[in-house]
N, C-alpha and C positions, 0 to 999 in steps of 0.2 A: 314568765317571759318578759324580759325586758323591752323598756319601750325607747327605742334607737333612733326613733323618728323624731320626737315631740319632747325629750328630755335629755339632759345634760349627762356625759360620758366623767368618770366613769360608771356610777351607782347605774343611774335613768332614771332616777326620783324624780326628779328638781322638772317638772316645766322649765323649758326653754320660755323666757320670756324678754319684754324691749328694756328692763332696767337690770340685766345681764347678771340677775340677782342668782348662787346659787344654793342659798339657803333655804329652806322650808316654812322655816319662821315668817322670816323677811320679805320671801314670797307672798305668803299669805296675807301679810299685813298689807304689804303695799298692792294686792288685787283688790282686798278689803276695801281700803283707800281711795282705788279711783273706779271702781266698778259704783261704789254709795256715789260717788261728784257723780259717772255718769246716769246713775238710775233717775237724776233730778229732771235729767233731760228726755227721758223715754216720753213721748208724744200717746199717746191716747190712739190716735188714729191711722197709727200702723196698718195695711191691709193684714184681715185673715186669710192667710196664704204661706207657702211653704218659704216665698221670698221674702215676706213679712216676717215671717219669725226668724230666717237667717238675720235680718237686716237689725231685729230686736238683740240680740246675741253680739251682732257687732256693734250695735251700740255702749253697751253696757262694756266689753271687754278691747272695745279699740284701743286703748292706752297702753294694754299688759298683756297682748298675743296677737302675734304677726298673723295667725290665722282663726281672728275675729271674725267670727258669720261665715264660715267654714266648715262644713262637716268633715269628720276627722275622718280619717285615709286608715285606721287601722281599729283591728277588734279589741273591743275593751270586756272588762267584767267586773261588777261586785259579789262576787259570788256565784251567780249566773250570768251567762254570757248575755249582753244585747243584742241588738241587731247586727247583722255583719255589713261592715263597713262598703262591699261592693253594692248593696239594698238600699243603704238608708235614704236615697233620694225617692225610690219607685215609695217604701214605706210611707215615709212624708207626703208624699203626692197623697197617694190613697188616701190620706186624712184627709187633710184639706179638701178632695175633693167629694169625702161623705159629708163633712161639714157644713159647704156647699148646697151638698144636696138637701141640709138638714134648715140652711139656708142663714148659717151661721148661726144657731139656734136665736134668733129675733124673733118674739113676739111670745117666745116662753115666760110662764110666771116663776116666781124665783126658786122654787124650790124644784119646779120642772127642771130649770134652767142648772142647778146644780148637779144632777143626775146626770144630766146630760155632758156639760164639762170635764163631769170626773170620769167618764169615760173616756175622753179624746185624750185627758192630761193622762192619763194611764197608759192609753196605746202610745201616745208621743212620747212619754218619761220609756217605754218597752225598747223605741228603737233609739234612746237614748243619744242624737245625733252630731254632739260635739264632744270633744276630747276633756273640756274638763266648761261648766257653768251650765249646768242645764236644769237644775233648779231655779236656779235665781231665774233662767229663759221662761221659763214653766210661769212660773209667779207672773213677771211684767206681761207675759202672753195674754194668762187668765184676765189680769186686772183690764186690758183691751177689749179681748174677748167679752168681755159682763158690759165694760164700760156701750160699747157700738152694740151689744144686744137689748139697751135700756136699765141696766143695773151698774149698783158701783158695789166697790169692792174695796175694803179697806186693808192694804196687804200689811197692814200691823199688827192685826189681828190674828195675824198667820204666825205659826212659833214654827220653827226651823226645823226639829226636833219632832216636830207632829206632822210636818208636811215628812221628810222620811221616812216617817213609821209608813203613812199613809201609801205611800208611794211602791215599799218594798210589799205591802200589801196586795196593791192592785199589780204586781211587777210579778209576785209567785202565786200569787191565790187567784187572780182576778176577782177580787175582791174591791168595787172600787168604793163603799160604802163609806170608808173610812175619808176618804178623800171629799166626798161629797158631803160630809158633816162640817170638814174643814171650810168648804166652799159654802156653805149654810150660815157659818157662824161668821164669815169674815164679810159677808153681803151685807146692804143697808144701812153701812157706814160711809161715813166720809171718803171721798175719792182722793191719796194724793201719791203722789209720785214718792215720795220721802216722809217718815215720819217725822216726828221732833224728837222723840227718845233716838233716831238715828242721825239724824241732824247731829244731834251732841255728840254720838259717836264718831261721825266723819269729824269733827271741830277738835275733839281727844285725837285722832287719828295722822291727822293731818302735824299734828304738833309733836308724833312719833315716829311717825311713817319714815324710811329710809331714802335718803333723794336717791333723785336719776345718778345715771354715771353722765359723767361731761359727753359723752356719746351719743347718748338721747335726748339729753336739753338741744343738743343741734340737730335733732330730726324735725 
């Protein structure tokens, strides 16, 4: 099914995006590019809340989709379907507010405290609720999430490729085990916003990345 809402005519591959890019490549590169510059700026003290994590989402992708911190309008799937696009707020909600009740798991020891996350990131990763960045949402959530429950979290530590496995795990098995090792292993290190092995990448990046069109230097 093509997607005629959120991508470019005629394929529907290409994200619609503000530097009116419609290559795949060049897409990719320049999300790359300024979602790393905005992850510098992700604050710590985000509310955990359904609004709070829209508002992480649009931080991270304000530069590169007009509908930044936006739940997407249409059903997606990798395989199996997510959540359907008329749900995803009541879904959300629901989280948020067993979380809540959980009381944002605060005062958990750390290994409690990982159990517990990889369950929420599993149901939130199920209703999957933007059209394309919900990993990287997942990631800066977490890193908040540990951070305001008395833990840090060093998302360097997290390889891209294990956070997927992980995810497609708890997405068809319910299985969130895997996820929770992930969240074991990345605790009790340094808290930052940007590594320096990524640091050097946005620096590589930036020196390749494709500019704006004259269109969006004037927005």
């Amino acid at each position: 099914m093509s997607d005629t809402e959120y991508c470019y005519p005629p394929e529907f591959t290409v994200l619609k995006n503000k530097a009116g890019l419609r290559d795949a490549d060049q897409l990719e590169q320049f999300e790359r590019l300024h979602t790393l510059s905005r992850l510098l700026d992700c604050p710590l003290d985000t509310p955990v809340s359904y609004e709070g994590y829209k508002e992480i989402h649009r931080q991270i992708f304000q530069d590169v989709y007009d509908w930044a911190g936006q739940p997407r309008r249409i059903d997606i799937h990798k395989g199996d379907y997510f959540c359907r696009a008329p749900f995803i707020d009541q879904e959300m909600r629901r989280q948020f507010q067993a979380l809540r009740d959980e009381n944002e798991l605060k005062g958990l020891e750390a290994s409690r405290f990982a159990g517990r996350a990889a369950v929420y990131l599993g149901e939130i990763n199920a209703v999957h609720p933007f059209r394309e960045g919900n990993g990287r949402t997942q990631r800066v959530f977490l890193r908040n999430l540990a951070h305001q429950a008395g833990h840090a979290i060093d998302l360097t530590r997290i390889q891209r490729e294990d956070w997927l496995e992980a995810s497609i795990r708890s997405f068809r098995a319910q299985d969130y085990e895997p996820m929770e090792q992930i969240i074991r292993q990345a605790m009790g290190g340094r808290e930052q916003n940007l590594s320096d092995r990524r640091r050097e990448s946005l620096e590589r990046m930036k020196r390749t990345a494709p500019a704006r069109s004259p269109r969006e230097r004037e927005r």
